[in-house]
N, C-alpha and C positions, 0 to 999 in steps of 0.2 A: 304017385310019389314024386316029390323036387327031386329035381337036381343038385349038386353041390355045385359051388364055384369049377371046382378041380374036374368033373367029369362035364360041365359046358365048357370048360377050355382048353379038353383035351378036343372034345368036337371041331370048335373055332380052329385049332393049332390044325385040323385035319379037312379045314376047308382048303379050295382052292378056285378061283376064277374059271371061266370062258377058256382061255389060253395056259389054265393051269399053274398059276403064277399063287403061291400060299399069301395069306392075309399079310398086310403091312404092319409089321412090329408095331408101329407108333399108334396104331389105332386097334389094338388085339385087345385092351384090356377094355376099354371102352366096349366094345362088341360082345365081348363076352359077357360083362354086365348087365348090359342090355339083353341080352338072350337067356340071361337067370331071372332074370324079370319078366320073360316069358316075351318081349318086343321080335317081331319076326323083320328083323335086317334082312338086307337081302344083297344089299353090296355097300360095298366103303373101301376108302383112300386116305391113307395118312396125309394125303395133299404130297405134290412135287415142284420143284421150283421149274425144270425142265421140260414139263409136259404135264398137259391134263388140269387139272386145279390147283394150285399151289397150297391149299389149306388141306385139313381136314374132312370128311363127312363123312355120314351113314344113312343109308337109304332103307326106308323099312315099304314091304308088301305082305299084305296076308297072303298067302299061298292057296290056291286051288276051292275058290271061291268065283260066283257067277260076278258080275259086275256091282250090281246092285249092293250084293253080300258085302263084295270087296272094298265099295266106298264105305259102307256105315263101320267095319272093321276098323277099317284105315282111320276112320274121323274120332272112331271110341282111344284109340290107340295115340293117335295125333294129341288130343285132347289130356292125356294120361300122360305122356312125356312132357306134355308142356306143365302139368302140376308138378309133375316131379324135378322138373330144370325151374322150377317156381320156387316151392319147398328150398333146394338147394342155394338158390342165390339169398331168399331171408334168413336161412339158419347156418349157411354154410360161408358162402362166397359171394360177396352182394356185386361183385365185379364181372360174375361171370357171365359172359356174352354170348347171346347163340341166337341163332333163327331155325325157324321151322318152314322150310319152304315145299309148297304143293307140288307135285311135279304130275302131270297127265293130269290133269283135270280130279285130284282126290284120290287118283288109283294109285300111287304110293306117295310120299311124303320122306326130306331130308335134313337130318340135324347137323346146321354146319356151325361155324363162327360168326360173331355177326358183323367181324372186321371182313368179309367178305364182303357183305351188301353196303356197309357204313365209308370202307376203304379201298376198297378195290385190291388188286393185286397182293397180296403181303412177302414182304421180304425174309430170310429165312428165321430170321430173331421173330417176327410174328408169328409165322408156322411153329415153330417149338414154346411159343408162349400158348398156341393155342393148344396144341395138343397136350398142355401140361392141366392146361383149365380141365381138359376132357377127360383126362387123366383124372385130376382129384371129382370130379362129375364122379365115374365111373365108382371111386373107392364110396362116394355115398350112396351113389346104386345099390354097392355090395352091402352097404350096410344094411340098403332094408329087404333083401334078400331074405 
């Protein structure tokens, strides 16, 4: 049986990091979407201007999988978010900007902005234009939940 929205984001609300620090507001809804869509995130940041990456991301691993397993996962999975940040930019938002970058050689994979790789650093008006993009991303996730 699925899950509804309300009981993976009662999950998400009940994550928490390494250091025990709960998921960043700006990027909960996003995550959640993504995890009713069945995508195994595995960490994410709203982005900070003060440390760490000033954008955005979310980082997806399949879990508890040999290596082998874990790349063809990961490339099925990789492949499936890129259709659906496809779908959404012709039917939704033709503006919306994101990259998918490899991280370890295929063993996870990250959905950031693409003012990351295209602009480098972003100032805080680009952080909240992004996470707004990720934002309406997210609500057409939920739609096809």
């Amino acid at each position: 049986m699925s899950k509804t929205y309300e009981e993976v984001a009662y999950e998400v609300d009940n994550m928490a990091d390494g250091l025990n620090y709960p998921i960043d507001q700006g990027i909960k809804k996003i995550v959640t979407a993504l995890r009713l869509l069945g995508f195994p995130t595995e960490s994410s940041c709203e982005g900070h201007m003060d440390r760490g990456l000033q954008y955005p991301w979310i980082q997806f691993i399949a879990q508890d999988l040999d290596d082998v397993k874990l790349k063809e996962v990961n490339k099925k999975e990789r492949k499936r978010l890129i259709e659906l940040a496809e779908e959404f930019r012709k039917d939704v938002n033709p503006d919306f900007k994101y990259s998918i970058l490899d991280v370890d050689d295929l063993s996870s994979f990250r959905l950031a902005p693409e003012e990351d790789i295209v602009y480098g650093k972003p100032n805080e008006e680009t952080k909240d234009r992004c996470q707004k993009s990720f934002d309406e991303f997210a609500n057409f996730l939920i739609s096809k939940a």
